[in-house]
C-alpha positions in Angstrom: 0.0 0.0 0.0 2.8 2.5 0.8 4.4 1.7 -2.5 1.0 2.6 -4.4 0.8 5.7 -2.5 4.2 6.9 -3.4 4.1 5.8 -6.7 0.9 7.6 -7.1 2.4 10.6 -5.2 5.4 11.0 -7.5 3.2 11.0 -10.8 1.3 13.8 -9.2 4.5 16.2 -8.3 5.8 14.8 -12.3 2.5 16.0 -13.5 2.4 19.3 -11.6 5.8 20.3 -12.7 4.8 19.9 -16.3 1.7 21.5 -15.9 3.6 24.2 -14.5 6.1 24.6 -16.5 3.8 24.9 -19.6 2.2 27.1 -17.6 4.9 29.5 -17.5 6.0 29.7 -20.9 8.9 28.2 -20.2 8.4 26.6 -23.2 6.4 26.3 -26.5 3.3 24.6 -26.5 3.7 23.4 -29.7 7.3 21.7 -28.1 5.9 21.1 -25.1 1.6 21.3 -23.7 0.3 20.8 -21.0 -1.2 17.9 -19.4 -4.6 19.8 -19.5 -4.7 20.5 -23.3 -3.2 16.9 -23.5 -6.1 15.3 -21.5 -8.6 18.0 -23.5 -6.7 16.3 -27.0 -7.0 12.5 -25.4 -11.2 12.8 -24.7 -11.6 14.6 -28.2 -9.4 11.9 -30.0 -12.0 9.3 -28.0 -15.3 10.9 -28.7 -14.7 12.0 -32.5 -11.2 10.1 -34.0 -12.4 6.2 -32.6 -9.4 5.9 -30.6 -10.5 3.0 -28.9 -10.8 1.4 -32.5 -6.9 2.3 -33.2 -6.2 0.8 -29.8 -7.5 -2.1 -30.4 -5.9 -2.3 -33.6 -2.5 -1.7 -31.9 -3.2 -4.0 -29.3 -4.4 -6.7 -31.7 -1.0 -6.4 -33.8 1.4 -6.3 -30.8 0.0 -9.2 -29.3 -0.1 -11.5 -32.5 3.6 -10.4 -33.1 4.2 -11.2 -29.6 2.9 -14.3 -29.2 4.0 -16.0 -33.1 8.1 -14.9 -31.6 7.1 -16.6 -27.8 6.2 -19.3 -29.3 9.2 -19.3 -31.4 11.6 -18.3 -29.1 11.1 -21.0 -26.4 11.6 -24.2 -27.6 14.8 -22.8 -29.5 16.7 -21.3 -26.9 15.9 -24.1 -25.2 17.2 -26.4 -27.5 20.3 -23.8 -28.3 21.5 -24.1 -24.5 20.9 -28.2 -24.3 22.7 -28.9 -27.1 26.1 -27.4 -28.1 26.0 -27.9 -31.7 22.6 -26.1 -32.1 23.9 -23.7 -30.1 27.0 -22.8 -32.3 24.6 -22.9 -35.3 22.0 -20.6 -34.4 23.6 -18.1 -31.7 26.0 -16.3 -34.4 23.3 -15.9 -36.7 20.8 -14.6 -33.6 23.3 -12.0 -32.6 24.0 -10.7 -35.9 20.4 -10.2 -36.8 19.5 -9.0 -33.1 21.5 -5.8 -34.1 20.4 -4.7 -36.8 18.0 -1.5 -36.6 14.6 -2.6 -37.3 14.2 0.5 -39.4 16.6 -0.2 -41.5 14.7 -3.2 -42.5 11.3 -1.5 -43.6 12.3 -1.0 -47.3 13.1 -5.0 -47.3 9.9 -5.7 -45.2 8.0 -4.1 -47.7 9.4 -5.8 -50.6 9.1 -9.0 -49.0 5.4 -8.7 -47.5 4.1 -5.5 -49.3 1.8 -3.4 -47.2 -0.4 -5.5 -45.4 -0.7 -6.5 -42.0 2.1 -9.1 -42.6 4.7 -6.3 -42.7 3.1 -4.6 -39.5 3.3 -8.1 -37.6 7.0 -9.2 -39.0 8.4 -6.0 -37.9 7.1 -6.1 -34.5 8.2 -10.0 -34.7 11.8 -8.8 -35.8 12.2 -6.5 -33.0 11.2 -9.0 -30.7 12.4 -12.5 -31.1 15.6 -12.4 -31.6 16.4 -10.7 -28.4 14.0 -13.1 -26.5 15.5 -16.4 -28.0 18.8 -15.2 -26.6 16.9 -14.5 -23.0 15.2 -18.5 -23.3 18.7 -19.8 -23.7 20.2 -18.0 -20.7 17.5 -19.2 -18.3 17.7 -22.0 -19.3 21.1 -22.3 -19.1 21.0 -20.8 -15.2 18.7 -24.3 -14.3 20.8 -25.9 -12.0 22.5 -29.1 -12.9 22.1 -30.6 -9.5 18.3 -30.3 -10.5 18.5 -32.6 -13.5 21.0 -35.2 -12.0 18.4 -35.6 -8.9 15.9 -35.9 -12.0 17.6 -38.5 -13.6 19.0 -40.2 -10.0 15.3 -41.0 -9.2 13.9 -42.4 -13.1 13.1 -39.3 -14.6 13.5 -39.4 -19.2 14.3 -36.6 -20.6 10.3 -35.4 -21.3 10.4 -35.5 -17.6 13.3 -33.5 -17.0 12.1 -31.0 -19.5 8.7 -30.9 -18.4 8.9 -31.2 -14.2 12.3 -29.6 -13.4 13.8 -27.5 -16.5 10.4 -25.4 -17.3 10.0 -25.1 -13.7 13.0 -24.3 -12.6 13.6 -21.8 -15.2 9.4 -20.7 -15.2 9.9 -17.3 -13.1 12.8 -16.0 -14.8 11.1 -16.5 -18.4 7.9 -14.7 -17.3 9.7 -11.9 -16.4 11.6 -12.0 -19.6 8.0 -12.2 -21.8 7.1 -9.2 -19.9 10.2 -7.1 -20.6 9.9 -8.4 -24.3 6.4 -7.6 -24.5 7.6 -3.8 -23.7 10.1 -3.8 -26.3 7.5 -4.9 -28.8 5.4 -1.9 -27.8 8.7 0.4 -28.8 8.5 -0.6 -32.2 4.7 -0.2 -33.0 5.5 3.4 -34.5 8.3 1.7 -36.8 5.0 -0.8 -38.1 2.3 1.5 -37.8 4.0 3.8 -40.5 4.1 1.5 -43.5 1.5 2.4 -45.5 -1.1 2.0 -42.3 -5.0 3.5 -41.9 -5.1 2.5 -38.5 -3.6 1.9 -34.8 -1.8 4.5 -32.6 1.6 4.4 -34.6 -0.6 6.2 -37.1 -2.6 8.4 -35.1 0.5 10.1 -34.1 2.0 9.7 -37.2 -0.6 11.8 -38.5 -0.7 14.4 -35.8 2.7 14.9 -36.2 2.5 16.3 -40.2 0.2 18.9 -38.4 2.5 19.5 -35.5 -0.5 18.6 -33.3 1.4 17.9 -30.0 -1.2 17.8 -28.1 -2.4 14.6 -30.0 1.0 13.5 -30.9 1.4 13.5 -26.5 -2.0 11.6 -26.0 -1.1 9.4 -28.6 2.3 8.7 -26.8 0.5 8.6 -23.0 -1.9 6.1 -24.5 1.0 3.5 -25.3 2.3 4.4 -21.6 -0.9 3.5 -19.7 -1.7 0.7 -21.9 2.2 -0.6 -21.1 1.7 0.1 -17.1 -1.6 -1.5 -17.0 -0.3 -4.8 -18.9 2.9 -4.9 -17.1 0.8 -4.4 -13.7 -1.2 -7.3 -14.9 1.6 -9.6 -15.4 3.6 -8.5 -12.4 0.2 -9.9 -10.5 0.1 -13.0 -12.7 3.7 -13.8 -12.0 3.0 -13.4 -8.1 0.1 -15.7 -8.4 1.7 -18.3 -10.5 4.9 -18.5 -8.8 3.5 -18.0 -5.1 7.0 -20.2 -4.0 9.4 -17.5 -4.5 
């Protein structure tokens, strides 16, 4: 409860400072409104633009992204850190691709997809899996040994081992990885959202922008924030629930 309060707390003295600040013509509002015109842009962007319909949109692509690279990721960095030769095979590969700038990679996208929602969800995919495949072979790497030799001491086969100790074993840490993957694939929505899109909050405030509309351009932005705060809240819960041992 005392955490909630000062984390509530803070965001108020954040908020007032801003507020102030605009306030005072300290700076532009076309560099800088304030929360009020921000809030006055967010409820007319909801009662005459359909925001809700773009955030669903958004939602809908970040999720289906996310989800097609979890259930990619997994089982290979699981079988990159249990076996050493798949390991050297993929990991070179994962780290070369891993940095290169996702932007860089719309022209190809586009060539390779056109522009449908297939280059929406493979650029959200790119900017996601390949770090998360490196995160699924490093917990699973930090499973203890002694766990799988107890495994094995007492009849366990290797489904077993996999199944009862490894995922377990190895279950908290790769939550909390999803989650912090999950937030990077919400960093690259404006990177999809501006190929050729009619829809979503990438280009809501893509659009905003060519008018210098900063007060929508801002909404647009604390929209992603809250919708990133509430899901991370949720999984932060869903962790504590599922992993009650800890």
């Amino acid at each position: 409860m005392v955490e909630v309060f000062v984390g509530i707390t803070a965001a108020v003295l954040i908020i007032g400072a801003w507020e102030l600040t605009a306030r005072a013509g300290l700076i532009a509002p076309q560099f800088l409104p304030s929360p009020s015109r921000v809030m006055v842009a967010l409820w007319t962007m909801l009662t005459q633009q359909n925001l809700l319909w773009h955030v669903a949109v958004s939602t809908a692509r970040v999720w289906c992204a996310f989800l097609i690279a979890a259930a990619m990721a997994i089982p290979i960095g699981i079988l990159m850190s249990s076996y050493r030769i798949v390991g050297a095979s993929l990991e070179p590969i994962v780290d070369f691709i891993r940095y290169l700038p996702v932007p860089a990679l719309v022209p190809l996208s586009i060539i390779w997809f056109g522009v449908g929602e297939e280059t929406k969800i493979f650029l959200l995919w790119l900017g996601t899996f390949f770090q998360l495949v490196l995160l699924v072979a490093d917990d699973m790497r930090r499973v203890p040994q002694e766990f799988v030799e107890v495994a094995r001491t007492v009849g366990a086969n290797s489904r077993q081992v996999m199944t009862d100790v490894a995922l377990r074993a190895m279950g908290p840490s790769l939550m909390d990885n999803l989650r912090i993957t999950l937030g990077w694939c919400w960093t690259y929505l404006i990177i999809a959202e501006i190929v050729a899109a009619d829809s979503g909050i990438g280009y809501v405030i893509w659009a905003a922008r060519r008018f210098v509309k900063t007060p929508e351009v801002m909404a647009g932005v604390v929209v992603i924030g809250l919708i990133g705060l509430v899901t991370d809240q949720l999984l932060r819960l869903l962790h504590r629930r599922m992993f009650r041992y800890l």
